[in-house]
N, C-alpha and C positions, 0 to 999 in steps of 0.2 A: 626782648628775647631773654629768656634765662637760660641757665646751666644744663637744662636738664630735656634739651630736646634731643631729638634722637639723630640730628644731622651734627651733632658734637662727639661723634665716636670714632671718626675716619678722619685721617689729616687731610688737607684740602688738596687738590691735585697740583701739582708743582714741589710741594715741600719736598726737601730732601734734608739732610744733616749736614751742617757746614763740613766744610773741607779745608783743611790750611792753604788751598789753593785762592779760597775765597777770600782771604782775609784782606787783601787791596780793597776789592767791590764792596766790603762792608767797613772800610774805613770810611768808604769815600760818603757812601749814606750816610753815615753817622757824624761823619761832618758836616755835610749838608745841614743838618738840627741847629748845630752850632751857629753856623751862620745869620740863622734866624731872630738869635739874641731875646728869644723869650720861648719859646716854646721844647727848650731841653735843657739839661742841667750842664752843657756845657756851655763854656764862657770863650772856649778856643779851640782849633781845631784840634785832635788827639795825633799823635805820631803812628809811624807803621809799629814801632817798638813799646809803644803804650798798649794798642790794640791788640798786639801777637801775645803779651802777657797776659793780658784780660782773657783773650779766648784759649788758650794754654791752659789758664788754670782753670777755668768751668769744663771746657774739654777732658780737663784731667780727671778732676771730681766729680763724673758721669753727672754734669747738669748741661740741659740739652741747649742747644743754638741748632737753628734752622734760617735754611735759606728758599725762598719763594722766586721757582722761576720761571720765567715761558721764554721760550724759544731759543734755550740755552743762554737765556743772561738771566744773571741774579737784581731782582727788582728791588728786595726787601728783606727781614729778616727779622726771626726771635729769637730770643733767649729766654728760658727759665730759669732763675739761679734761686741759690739759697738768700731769703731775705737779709737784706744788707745790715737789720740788727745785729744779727746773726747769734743770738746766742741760742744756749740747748733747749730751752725753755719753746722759743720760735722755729725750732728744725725744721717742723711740719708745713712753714709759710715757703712757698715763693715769692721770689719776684719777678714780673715779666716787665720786659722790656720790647717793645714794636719797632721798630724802622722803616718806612717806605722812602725808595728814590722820591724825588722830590718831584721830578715830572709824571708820576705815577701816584699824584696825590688825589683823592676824591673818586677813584677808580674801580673801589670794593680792594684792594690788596691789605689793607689793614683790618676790613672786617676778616678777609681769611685767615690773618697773621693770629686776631683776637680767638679766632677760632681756634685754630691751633694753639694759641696757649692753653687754653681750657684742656684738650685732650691729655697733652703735653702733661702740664699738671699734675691731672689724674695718672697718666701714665707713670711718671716718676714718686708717685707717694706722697705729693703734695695734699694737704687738706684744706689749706686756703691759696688764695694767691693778692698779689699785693701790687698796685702801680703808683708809681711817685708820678703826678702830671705836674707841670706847670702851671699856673691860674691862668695866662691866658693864649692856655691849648685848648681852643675848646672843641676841636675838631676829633683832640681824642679823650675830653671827659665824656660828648656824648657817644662817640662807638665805645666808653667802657660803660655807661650808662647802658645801652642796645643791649650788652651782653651779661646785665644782672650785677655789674660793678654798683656797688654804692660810694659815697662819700663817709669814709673812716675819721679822719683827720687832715682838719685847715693849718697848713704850720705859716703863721703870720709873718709877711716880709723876710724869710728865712732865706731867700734868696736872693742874691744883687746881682746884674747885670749891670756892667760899670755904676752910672749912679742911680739907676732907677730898683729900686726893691720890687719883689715877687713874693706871694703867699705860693705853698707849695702845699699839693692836695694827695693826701691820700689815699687812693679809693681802694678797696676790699671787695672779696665773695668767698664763701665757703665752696669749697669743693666735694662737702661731704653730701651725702643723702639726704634730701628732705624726708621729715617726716609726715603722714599725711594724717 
């Protein structure tokens, strides 16, 4: 599926914009990752005071965080931020970040999450966007694969989990206009 179909223009029904309210329910997913010990780049769980800082400052500098919810619980969640290079040259990159609960794994909540970043993107003035996977995530190389992500850059064993090494993958897609 690419960038440029016409059900990539509405956020998917549930999204809303986080709330500082949120911030416990989206620690607690994003530790979930951790646990996993290869499939995120964390190696430990994050604190409430790691987490409030991180979403403070993207909050702060209008880059969006979104939460996916039914039934008034938060399942899931994205963020677009500015690419973690960060410098002037890359402004125009994001980067997105997915989270699904962990018992909501394989359920379509990440394909909508994926969705949502795309909009999200476009909506914020992004022209490309950027996902750092794990190499063996392969659950979300192919939904960024689905969604017209390719493979940018292989960063070799750049990542350790106590002693086992990880390559870490860069996938890419423009946000701008094809031309025909």
């Amino acid at each position: 599926m690419n960038n440029d179909k016409k059900h990539l223009d509405q956020l998917p029904k549930g999204l809303r914009k986080f709330e500082p309210e949120d911030t416990e329910i989206l620690l607690e997913i994003l530790n979930e990752t951790a646990e996993t010990g290869a499939n995120s780049p964390f190696t430990r769980p994050m604190t409430l005071d790691e987490i409030t800082m991180m979403l403070n400052y993207w909050s702060n500098d209008n880059q969006p965080v979104y939460v996916l919810e039914r039934k008034n619980r938060v399942l899931g969640w994205v963020s677009v931020t500015a690419f973690s290079w960060g410098t002037q040259a890359c402004r125009q990159t994001g980067e997105i970040s997915v989270y699904v609960k962990k018992e909501y794994h394989s359920k379509g909540l990440g394909y909508r999450l994926c969705q949502a970043s795309i909009i999200l993107g476009r909506r914020y003035g992004f022209e490309n966007l950027v996902a750092w996977i794990m190499e063996r995530n392969a659950a979300s190389q192919m939904l960024t694969e689905a969604f017209g992500g390719t493979l940018w850059a292989r960063l070799p064993n750049i990542a350790r989990f106590g002693d086992r090494r990880s390559d870490v993958f860069l996938y890419g897609m423009s946000l701008l206009p094809q031309s025909e």
